[in-house]
ZAMARGU-4260 file (C-alpha; in steps of 0.2 Angstrom, whole numbers, plus 5000, padded with zeros to 4 digits):
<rodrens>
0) 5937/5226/4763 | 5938/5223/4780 | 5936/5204/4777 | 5955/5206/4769 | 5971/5207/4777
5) 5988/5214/4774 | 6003/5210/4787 | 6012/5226/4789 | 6030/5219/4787 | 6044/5233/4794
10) 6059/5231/4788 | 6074/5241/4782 | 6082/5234/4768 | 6099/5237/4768 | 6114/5232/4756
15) 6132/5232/4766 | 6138/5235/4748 | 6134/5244/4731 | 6136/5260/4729 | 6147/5260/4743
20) 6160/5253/4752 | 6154/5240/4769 | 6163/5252/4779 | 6148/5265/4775 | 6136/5250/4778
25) 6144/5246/4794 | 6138/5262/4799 | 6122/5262/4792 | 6119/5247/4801 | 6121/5252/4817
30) 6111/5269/4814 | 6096/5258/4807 | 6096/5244/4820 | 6096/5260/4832 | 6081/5270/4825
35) 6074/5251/4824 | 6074/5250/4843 | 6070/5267/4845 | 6053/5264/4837 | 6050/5249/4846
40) 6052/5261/4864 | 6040/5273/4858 | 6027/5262/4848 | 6022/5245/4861 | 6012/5235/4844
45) 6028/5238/4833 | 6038/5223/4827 | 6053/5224/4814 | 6060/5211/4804 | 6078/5209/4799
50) 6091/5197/4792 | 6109/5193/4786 | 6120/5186/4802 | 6135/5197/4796 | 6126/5213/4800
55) 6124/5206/4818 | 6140/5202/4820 | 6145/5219/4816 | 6137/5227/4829 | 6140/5213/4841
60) 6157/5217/4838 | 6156/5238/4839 | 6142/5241/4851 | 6138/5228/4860 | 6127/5238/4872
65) 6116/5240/4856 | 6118/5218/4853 | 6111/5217/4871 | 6098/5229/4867 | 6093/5217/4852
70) 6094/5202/4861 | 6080/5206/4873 | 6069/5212/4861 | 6073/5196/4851 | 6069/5187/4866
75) 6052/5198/4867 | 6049/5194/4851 | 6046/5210/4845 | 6061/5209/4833 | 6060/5194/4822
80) 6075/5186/4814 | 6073/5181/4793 | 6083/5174/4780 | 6093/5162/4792 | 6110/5167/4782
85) 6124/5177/4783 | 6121/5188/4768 | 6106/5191/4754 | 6119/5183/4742 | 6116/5181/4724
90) 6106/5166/4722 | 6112/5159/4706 | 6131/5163/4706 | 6140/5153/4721 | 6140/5135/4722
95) 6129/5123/4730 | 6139/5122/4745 | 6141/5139/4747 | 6123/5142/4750 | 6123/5125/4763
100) 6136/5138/4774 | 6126/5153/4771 | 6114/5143/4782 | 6127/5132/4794 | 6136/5150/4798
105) 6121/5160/4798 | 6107/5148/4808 | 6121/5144/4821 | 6124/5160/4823 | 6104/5168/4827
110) 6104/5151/4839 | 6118/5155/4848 | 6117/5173/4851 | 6100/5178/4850 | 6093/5161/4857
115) 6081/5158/4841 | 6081/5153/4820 | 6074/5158/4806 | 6060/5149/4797 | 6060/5159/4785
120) 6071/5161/4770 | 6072/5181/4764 | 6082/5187/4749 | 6072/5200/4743 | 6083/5210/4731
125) 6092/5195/4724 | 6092/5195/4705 | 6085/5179/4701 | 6083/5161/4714 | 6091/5142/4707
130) 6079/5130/4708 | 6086/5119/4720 | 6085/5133/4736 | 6068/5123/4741 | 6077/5108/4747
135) 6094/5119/4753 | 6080/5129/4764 | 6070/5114/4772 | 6087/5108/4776 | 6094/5122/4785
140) 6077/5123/4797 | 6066/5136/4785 | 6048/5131/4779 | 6045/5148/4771 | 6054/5157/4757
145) 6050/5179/4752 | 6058/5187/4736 | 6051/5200/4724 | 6063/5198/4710 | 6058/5192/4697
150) 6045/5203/4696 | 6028/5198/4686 | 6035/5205/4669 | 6051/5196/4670 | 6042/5178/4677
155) 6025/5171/4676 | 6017/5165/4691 | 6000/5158/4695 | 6000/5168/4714 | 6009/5179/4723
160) 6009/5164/4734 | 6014/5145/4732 | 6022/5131/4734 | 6039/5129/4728 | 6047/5115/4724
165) 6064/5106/4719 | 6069/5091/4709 | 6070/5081/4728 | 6052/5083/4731 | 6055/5098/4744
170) 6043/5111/4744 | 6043/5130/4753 | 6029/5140/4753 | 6036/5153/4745 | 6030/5172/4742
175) 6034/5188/4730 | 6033/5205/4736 | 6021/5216/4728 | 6029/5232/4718 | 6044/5235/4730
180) 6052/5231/4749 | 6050/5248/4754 | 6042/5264/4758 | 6045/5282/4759 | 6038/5295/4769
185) 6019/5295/4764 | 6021/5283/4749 | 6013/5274/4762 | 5995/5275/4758 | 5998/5274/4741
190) 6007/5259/4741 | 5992/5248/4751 | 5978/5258/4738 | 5988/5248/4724 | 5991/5232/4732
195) 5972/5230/4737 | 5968/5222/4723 | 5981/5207/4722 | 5967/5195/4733 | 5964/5180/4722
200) 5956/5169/4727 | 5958/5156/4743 | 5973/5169/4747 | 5964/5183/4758 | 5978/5188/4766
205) 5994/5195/4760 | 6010/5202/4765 | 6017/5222/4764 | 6033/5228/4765 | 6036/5246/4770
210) 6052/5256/4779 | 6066/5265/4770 | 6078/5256/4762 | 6093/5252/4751 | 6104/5263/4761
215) 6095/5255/4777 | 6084/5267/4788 | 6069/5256/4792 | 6049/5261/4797 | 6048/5280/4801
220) 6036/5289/4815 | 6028/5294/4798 | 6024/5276/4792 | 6019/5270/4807 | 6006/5282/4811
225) 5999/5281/4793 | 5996/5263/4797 | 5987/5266/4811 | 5977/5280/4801 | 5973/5269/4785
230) 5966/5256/4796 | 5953/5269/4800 | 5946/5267/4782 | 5933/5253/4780 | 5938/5253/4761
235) 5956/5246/4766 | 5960/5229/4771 | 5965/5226/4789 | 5984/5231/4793 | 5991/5222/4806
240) 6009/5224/4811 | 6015/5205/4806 | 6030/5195/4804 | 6034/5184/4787 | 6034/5168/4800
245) 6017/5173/4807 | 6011/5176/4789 | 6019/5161/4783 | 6014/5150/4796 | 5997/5154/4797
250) 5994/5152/4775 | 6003/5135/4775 | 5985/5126/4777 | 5977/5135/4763 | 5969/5125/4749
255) 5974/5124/4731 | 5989/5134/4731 | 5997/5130/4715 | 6015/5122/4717 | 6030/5131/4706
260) 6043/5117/4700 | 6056/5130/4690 | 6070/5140/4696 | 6062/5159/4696 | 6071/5169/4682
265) 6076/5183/4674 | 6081/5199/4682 | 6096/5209/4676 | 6101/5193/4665 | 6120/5203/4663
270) 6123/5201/4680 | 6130/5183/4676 | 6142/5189/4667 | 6148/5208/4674 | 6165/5209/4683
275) 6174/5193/4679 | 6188/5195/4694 | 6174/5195/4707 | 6167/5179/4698 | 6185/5172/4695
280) 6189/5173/4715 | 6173/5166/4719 | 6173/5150/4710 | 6194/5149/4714 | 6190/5153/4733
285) 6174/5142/4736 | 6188/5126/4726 | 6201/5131/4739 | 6190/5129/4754 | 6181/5114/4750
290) 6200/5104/4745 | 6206/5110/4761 | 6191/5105/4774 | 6195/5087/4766 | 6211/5085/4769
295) 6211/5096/4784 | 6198/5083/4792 | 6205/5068/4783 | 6224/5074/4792 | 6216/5077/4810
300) 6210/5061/4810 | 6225/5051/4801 | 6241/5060/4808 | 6234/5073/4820 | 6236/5089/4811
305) 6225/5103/4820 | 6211/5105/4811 | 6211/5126/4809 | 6198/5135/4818 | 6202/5148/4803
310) 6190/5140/4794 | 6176/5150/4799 | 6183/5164/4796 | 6188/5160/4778 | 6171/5155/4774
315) 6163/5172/4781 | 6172/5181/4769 | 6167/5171/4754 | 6149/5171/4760 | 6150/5191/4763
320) 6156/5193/4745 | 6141/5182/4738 | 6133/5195/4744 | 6120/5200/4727 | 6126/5218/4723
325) 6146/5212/4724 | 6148/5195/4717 | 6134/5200/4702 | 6146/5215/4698 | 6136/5230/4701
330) 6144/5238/4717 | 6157/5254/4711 | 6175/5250/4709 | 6182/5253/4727 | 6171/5240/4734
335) 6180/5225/4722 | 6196/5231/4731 | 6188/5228/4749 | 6181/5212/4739 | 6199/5205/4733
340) 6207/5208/4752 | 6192/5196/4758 | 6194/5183/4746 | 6212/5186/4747 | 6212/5181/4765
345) 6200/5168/4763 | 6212/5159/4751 | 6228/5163/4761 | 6217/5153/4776 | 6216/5137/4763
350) 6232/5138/4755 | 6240/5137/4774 | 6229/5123/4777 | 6228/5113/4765 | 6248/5113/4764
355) 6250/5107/4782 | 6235/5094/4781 | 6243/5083/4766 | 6261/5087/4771 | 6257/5078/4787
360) 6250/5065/4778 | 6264/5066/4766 | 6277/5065/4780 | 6271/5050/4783 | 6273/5040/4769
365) 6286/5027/4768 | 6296/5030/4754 | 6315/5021/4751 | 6332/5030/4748 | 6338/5030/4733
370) 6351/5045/4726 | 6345/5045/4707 | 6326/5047/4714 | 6315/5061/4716 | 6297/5058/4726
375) 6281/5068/4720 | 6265/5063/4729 | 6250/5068/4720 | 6233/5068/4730 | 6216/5068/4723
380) 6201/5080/4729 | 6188/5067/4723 | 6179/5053/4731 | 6182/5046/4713 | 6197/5037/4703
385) 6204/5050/4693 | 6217/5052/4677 | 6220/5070/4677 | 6235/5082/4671 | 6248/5085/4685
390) 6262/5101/4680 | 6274/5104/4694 | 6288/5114/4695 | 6305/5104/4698 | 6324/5106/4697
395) 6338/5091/4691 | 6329/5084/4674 | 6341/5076/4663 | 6339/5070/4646 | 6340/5052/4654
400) 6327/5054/4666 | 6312/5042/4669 | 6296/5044/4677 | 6290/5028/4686 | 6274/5025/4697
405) 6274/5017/4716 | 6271/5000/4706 | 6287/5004/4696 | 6278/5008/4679 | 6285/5020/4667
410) 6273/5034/4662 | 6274/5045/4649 | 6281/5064/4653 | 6284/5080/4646 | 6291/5097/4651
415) 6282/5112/4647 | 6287/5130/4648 | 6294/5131/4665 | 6287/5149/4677 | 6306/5152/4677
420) 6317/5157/4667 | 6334/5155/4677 | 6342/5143/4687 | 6341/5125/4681 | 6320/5124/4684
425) 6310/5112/4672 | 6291/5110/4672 | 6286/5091/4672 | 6270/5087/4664 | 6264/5069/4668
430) 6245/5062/4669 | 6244/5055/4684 | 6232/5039/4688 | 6222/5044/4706 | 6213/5031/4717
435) 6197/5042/4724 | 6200/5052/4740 | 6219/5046/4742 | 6237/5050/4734 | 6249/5042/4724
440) 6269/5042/4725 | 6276/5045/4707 | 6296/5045/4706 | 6308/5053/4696 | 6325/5047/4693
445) 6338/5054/4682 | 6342/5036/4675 | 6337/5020/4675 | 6345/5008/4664 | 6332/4995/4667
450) 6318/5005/4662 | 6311/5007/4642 | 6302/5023/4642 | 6301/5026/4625 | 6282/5034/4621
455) 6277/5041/4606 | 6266/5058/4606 | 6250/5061/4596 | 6251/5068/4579 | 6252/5086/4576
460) 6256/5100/4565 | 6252/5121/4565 | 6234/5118/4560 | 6231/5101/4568 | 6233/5088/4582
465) 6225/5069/4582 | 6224/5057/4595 | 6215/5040/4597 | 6197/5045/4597 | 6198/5064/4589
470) 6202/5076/4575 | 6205/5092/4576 | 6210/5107/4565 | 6209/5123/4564 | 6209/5137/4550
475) 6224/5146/4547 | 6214/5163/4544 | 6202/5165/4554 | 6210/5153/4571 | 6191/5144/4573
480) 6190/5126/4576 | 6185/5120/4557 | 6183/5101/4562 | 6182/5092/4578 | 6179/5075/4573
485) 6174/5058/4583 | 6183/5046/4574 | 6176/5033/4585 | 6158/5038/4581 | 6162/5043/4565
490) 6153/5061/4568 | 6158/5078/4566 | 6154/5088/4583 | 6152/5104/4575 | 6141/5110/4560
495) 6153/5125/4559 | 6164/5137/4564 | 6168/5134/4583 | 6178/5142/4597 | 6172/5155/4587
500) 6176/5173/4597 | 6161/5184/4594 | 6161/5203/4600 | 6144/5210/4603 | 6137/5228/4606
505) 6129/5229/4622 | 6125/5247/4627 | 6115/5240/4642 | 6117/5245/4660 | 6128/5233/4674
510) 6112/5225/4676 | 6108/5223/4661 | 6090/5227/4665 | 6075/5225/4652 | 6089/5214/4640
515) 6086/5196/4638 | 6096/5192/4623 | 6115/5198/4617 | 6115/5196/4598 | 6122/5212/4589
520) 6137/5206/4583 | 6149/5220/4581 | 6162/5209/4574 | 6175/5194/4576 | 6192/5189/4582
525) 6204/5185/4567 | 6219/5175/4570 | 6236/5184/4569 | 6245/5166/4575 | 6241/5149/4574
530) 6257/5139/4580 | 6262/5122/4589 | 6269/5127/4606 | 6270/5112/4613 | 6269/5094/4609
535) 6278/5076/4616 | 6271/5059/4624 | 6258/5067/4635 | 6247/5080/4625 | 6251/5092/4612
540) 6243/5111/4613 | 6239/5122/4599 | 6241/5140/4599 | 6229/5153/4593 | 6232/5169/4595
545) 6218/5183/4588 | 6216/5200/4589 | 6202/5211/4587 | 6202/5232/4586 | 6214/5235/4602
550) 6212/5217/4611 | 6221/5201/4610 | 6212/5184/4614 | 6224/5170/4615 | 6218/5152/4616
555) 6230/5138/4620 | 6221/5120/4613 | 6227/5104/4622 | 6224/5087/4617 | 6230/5072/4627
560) 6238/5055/4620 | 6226/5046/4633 | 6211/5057/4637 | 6196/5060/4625 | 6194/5079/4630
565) 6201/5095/4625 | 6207/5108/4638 | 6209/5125/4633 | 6219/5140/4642 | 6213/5157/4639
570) 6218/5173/4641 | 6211/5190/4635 | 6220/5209/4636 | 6201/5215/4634 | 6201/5237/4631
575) 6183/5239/4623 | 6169/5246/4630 | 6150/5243/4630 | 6154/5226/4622 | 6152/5208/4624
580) 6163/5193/4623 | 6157/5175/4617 | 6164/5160/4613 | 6152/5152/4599 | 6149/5133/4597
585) 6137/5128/4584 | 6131/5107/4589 | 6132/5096/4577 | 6114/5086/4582 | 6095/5086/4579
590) 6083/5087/4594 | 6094/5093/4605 | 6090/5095/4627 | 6098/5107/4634 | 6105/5104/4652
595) 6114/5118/4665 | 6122/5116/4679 | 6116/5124/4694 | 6120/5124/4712 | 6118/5104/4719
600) 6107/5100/4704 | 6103/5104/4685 | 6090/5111/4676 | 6085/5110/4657 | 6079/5124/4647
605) 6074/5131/4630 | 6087/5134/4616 | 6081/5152/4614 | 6096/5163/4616 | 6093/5172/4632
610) 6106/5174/4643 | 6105/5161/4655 | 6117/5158/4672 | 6126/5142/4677 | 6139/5132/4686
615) 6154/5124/4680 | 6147/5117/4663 | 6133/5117/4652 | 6126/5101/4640 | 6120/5101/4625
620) 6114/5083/4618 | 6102/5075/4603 | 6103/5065/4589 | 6115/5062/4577 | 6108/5072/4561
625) 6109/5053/4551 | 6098/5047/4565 | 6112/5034/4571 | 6112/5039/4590 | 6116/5050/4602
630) 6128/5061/4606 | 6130/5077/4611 | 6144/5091/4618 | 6148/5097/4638 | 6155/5113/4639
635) 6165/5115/4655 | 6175/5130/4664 | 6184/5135/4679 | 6178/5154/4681 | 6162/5157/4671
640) 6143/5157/4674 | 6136/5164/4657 | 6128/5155/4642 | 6118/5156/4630 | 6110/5144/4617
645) 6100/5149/4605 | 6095/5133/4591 | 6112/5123/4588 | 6123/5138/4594 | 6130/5134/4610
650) 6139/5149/4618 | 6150/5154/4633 | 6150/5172/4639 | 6168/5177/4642 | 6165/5194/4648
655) 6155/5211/4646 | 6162/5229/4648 | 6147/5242/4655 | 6152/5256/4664 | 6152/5252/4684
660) 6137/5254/4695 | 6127/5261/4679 | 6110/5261/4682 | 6094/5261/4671 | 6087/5275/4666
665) 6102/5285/4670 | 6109/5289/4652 | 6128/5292/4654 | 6135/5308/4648 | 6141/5309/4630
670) 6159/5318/4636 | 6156/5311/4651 | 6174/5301/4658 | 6167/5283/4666 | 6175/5267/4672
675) 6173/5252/4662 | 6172/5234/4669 | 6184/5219/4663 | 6198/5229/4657 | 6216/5223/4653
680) 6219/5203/4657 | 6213/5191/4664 | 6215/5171/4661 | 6203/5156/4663 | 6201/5140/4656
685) 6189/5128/4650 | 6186/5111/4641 | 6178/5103/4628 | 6170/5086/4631 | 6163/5077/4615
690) 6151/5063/4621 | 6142/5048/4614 | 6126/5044/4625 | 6120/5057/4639 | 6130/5069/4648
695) 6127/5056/4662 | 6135/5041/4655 | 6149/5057/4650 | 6149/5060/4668 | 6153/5077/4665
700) 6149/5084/4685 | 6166/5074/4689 | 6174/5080/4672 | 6169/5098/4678 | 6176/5094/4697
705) 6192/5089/4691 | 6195/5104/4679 | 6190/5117/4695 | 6198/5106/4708 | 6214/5102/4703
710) 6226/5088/4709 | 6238/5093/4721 | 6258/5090/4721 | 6271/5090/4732 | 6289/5085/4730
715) 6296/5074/4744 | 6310/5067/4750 | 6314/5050/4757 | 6310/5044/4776 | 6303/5032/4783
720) 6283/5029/4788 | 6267/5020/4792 | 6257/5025/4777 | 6262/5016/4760 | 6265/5026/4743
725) 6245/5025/4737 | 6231/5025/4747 | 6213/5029/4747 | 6202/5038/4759 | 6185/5038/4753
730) 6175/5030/4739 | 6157/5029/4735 | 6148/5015/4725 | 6137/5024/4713 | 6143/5036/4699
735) 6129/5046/4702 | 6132/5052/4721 | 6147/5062/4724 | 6155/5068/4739 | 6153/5087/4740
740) 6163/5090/4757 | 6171/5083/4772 | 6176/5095/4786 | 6175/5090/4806 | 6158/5093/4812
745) 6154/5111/4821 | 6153/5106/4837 | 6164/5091/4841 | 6177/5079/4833 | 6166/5069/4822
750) 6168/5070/4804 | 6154/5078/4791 | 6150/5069/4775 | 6139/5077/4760 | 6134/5070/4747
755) 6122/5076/4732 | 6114/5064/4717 | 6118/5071/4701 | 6106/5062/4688 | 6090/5066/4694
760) 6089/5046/4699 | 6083/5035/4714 | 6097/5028/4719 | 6104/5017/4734 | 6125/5018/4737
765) 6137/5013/4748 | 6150/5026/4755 | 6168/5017/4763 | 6180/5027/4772 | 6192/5010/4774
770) 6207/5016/4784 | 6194/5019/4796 | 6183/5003/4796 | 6168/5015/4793 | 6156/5009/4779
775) 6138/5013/4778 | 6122/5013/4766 | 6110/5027/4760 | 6097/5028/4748 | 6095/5044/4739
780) 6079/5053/4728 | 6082/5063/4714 | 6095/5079/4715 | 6096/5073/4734 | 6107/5081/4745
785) 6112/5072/4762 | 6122/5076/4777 | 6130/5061/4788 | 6142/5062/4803 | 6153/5050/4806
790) 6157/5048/4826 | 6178/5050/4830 | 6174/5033/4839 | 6172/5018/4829 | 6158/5010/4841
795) 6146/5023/4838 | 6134/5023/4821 | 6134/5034/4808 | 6120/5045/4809 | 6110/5058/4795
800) 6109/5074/4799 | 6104/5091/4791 | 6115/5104/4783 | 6118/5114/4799 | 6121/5100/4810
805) 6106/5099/4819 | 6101/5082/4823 | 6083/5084/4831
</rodrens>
């Protein structure tokens, strides 16, 4: 077989997390990058590839005698940099920016200490890959893309080796691992006998992955010297110590590979839903950041304000918990407490920021003295006009007071359960009308004779509320939506039952492993409230209140006089074990399309009740069943990355309770005492948005935008200023292009624009930033993602560039 090749890859894989805490893989790293150099002294032909930035900056930081050792081996190129990110995060969970930074923070990183990039992306033990990582890749300067999971009996695949591709055109050639990334001792032998006969046809060379790993450790003395041994054996392929960017490099002119247009799925489909803090602090943490870059650039630019250096560090902690075994749930408890201090201090970074970039923009505002007058500036994360729900806590409301816009209009308000319970506090509740990118001035005064404010609210009872354009009610037994109807349509959005609270065996491990489907119901949550808690001139809310065995689901449902969706807080004091949580929503439409959010794009896929991961929301959208149009229902959330749909039943995964860090085949013990994930309370929300048309004339990405970043509020006083009470910052033409993130550039004090289509459309927009005279075109493909910075001075041109701020 000498006319076949394997390329001998030494590696050590190595999780910083997962069945133990990052301060035990800090260790490991620095005793595996030692025996990795140690190797290197006493074999000349060895080479050892390795990954994830934040395992560098470790030792960078606690030997840096070793770092030097790497760097000149780096430079010898003997020890090859992969993977170009900071971690080998999950690759479905965190959003789309989130894996843009993986690659800004990571490639800068390798270039800046190590004096070279990766070109080839490397997530190896990930439980599953989104489909739009080809064009996130080819962006961030990789051409190349290994992985092993999912394996062959969890996704077909026509080569071990192909081209992959995303909904912009972008393609990686991309390759899976045979059997495993590792070796032990004198598996070594064994592991090429099996591989052998994976040669298909134009491919005639492949890669294998050999070293001890997990727990790190890398190639041994044994493994190497059983390479040079097998080679000896004319009925083996030739093994050649390689690289995957020499392997990569060197198959990207073979004919006929076949081209992979899919996201590559399942492994350990439970992952999407195990440990909902973890996922809870992602998606809370990753919103913080993104609001606070905006304003944070915005501010440096308008008033000043110091844009924080902080900001690195906040995203390194995000990024490091995206790594697969922690934000997918299966690390052991302890390391979820390492995990909350991370994301605690990432959000404390975003908090402090964003707070001094729109007070310093706030401060500014000219706003008159008047005694009876309270100022409340509401600003608007979105490059898009919004009409969203503002609640702010406020002292002085009197019976008389009036709520007036910067135009002096009254608008409609209510007070809501205030956080406190003494000393005079009131929660106002007001929607507030948002130009895109900019803020509003809203005043409160305690009278104002000249002002009618006299708004009626929707109607309401225990068991039902109706605005304008819906109907809903709810059965008193039971507490499940039994009619949500469009009056506008004239069409019933449910065939049955919904919000329906299902609890489901699931005996499967953390992973999930070998389990595709969820379906053994083990019962229901039956209503032991249902009551009006709230209800005036701005929305009225619903309460359920349900209880099943030793757990209590509460489920508060809103509707609004002027919005046609329904928002709907939950909170669950969970205390079962082995069982699973779904909300159930059966769609009241014939040929249905099912449509996911994933990171910077969407994907459709087949109502057959796997469990299936995705972002913010989830769409399900067909025909009318009297054949009269379309329509169809987007399922929205602020914490949750779980669904399922199989036939019309459309269902949100609201948490599963394994034991932690259980693993397949390991059986627990009968009498055994075990922790259980997802215990006690935890709270999220999410919203129903019933449709006529597509989810795209819905525009249910900026729907799910607004319900995960909210509008932020601040109470003002009055002074004097240059900026008047609303103004807007950015705006973009085209519905379908939306501003993902502003933050000043990396390396100077230019500002960084992205952008991403959302309809799978060709389409050509313009993008104003007009209190900076800065407006400029740009023509986007399908599920585009683009990158544009904006020079600090006005004479110089807005330029493209890539997502880590390379512009050659």
């Amino acid at each position: 077989m000498k006319d076949k090749t394997f390329h001998m890859i030494g590696n050590a894989h190595l999780d910083p997390v997962w069945l133990w805490q990052w301060q035990e893989g800090f260790q490991e790293t620095k005793a595996t990058f030692r025996s990795a150099l140690d190797r290197m002294k006493e074999y000349d032909d060895f080479i050892f590839t390795s990954s994830s930035a934040a395992m560098y900056e470790w030792v960078e930081e606690n030997d840096p005698d070793m770092f030097a050792e790497i760097k000149e081996r780096v430079k010898e190129g003997r020890w090859r940099i992969v993977g170009g990110w900071w971690i080998q995060p999950d690759c479905n969970i965190p959003n789309g920016e989130s894996f843009v930074r993986q690659g800004l923070y990571g490639q800068r990183y390798f270039r800046e200490k190590l004096g070279v990039t990766a070109k080839v992306g490397y997530n190896v033990d990930s439980f599953g890959h989104h489909g739009m990582l080809p064009q996130i890749l080819k962006k961030s300067g990789m051409d190349g893309y290994v992985f092993m999971r999912p394996m062959p009996n969890e996704k077909g695949l026509p080569s071990r080796l192909f081209w992959w591709e995303s909904d912009d055109g972008s393609r990686v050639l991309a390759f899976r691992i045979m059997y495993e990334y590792l070796s032990w001792g004198k598996e070594l032998q064994r592991y090429v006998d099996r591989c052998k006969g994976e040669f298909k046809g134009s491919v005639d060379e492949l890669m294998l992955f050999y070293g001890v790993g997990n727990h790190g450790g890398g190639p041994t003395k044994e493994n190497i010297e059983s390479i040079y041994q097998l080679n000896e054996d004319p009925n083996l392929p030739n093994l050649v110590f390689s690289t995957p960017e020499t392997y990569i490099e060197k198959m990207k002119n073979t004919s006929d590979l076949p081209v992979v247009h899919d996201d590559l799925q399942h492994h350990a489909s439970g992952c999407y839903a195990a440990h909902s803090g973890i996922k809870h602090y992602n998606r809370k943490a990753e919103n913080m950041l993104l609001t606070a870059e905006k304003y944070s650039a915005l501010a440096f630019w308008l008033t000043g304000q110091p844009y924080p250096l902080e900001f690195n560090r906040a995203w390194k902690d995000v990024l490091f918990n995206q790594f697969h075994d922690i934000l997918a749930g299966t690390s052991i408890e302890s390391a979820y407490e390492d995990a909350r201090n991370l994301y605690g201090e990432a959000l404390a970074i975003a908090d402090r920021a964003l707070n001094n970039a729109v007070q310093s923009i706030s401060w500014k505002i000219d706003i008159e003295q008047d005694e009876r007058m309270r100022p409340i500036v509401v600003f608007n994360p979105h490059a898009w006009e919004s009409k969203v729900n503002v609640e702010i806590e406020i002292g002085g409301l009197k019976p008389t007071s009036v709520l007036l816009d910067d135009l002096g209009n009254a608008v409609p308000f209510q007070t809501v359960q205030s956080q406190a319970t003494a000393g005079g506090r009131y929660r106002l509740n007001f929607l507030a009308e948002l130009p895109a990118m900019g803020y509003r001035v809203y005043k409160l005064y305690t009278e104002l004779s000249s002002v009618k404010a006299n708004f009626a609210p929707i109607n309401a009872s225990q068991y039902s509320m109706e605005n304008n354009r819906f109907k809903i009610e709810f059965d008193a037994e039971t507490g499940w939506i039994s009619s949500l109807y469009d009056k506008k349509a004239g069409h019933e959005v449910f065939i049955g039952p919904a919000a329906k609270p299902v609890v489901i065996h699931d005996k499967s491990d953390t992973w999930s492993h070998d389990t595709l489907h969820f379906n053994d119901i083990a019962g229901h949550f039956k209503a032991s409230k249902v009551s009006l808690v709230e209800h005036g001139p701005v929305k009225s809310v619903i309460r359920v209140k349900s209880e099943y065995d030793r757990s209590i689901l509460i489920q508060d449902f809103t509707m609004y006089q002027e919005k046609d969706q329904i928002d709907v807080k939950v909170t669950v004091d969970w205390r079962e074990n082995f069982k699973m949580l779904k909300l159930v929503f059966p769609i009241n439409a014939i040929f249905r399309k099912q449509t996911y959010e994933i990171p910077y794009g969407t994907i459709e896929r087949e109502h057959n009740g796997e469990e299936e991961p995705g972002q913010s929301w989830v769409d399900v959208t067909g025909i009318r069943p009297n054949h009269e149009g379309v329509y169809g229902l987007s399922l929205l959330n602020d914490a949750k990355y779980s669904y399922s749909i199989h036939n019309k039943e459309l269902s949100l995964t609201v948490l599963r309770s394994p034991i932690y860090a259980h693993h397949d085949p390991l059986v627990p013990e009968d009498d055994g005492e075990y922790t259980f994930i997802d215990q006690g309370i935890q709270r999220f929300e999410y919203s129903l948005l019933p449709h006529e048309g597509s989810w795209e004339q819905a525009e249910t990405p900026k729907r799910a935008a607004e319900l995960n970043c909210k509008p932020i509020s601040i109470i003002e006083t009055f002074h004097t200023g240059s900026l008047p009470q609303t103004d807007s910052y950015v705006k973009v033409t085209a519905e379908n292009v939306l501003v993902s993130a502003i933050k000043k550039a990396e390396d100077n004090e230019d500002l960084i624009i992205r952008l991403f289509e959302t309809s799978k459309l060709k389409t050509e927009t313009e993008i104003h930033l007009p209190k900076f005279n800065r407006s400029f075109k740009a023509a986007f493909g399908p599920s585009e993602i683009k990158t544009f910075r904006i020079p600090k001075d006005g004479d110089k041109p807005v330029t493209e560039t890539n997502l880590i701020e390379w512009d050659e």
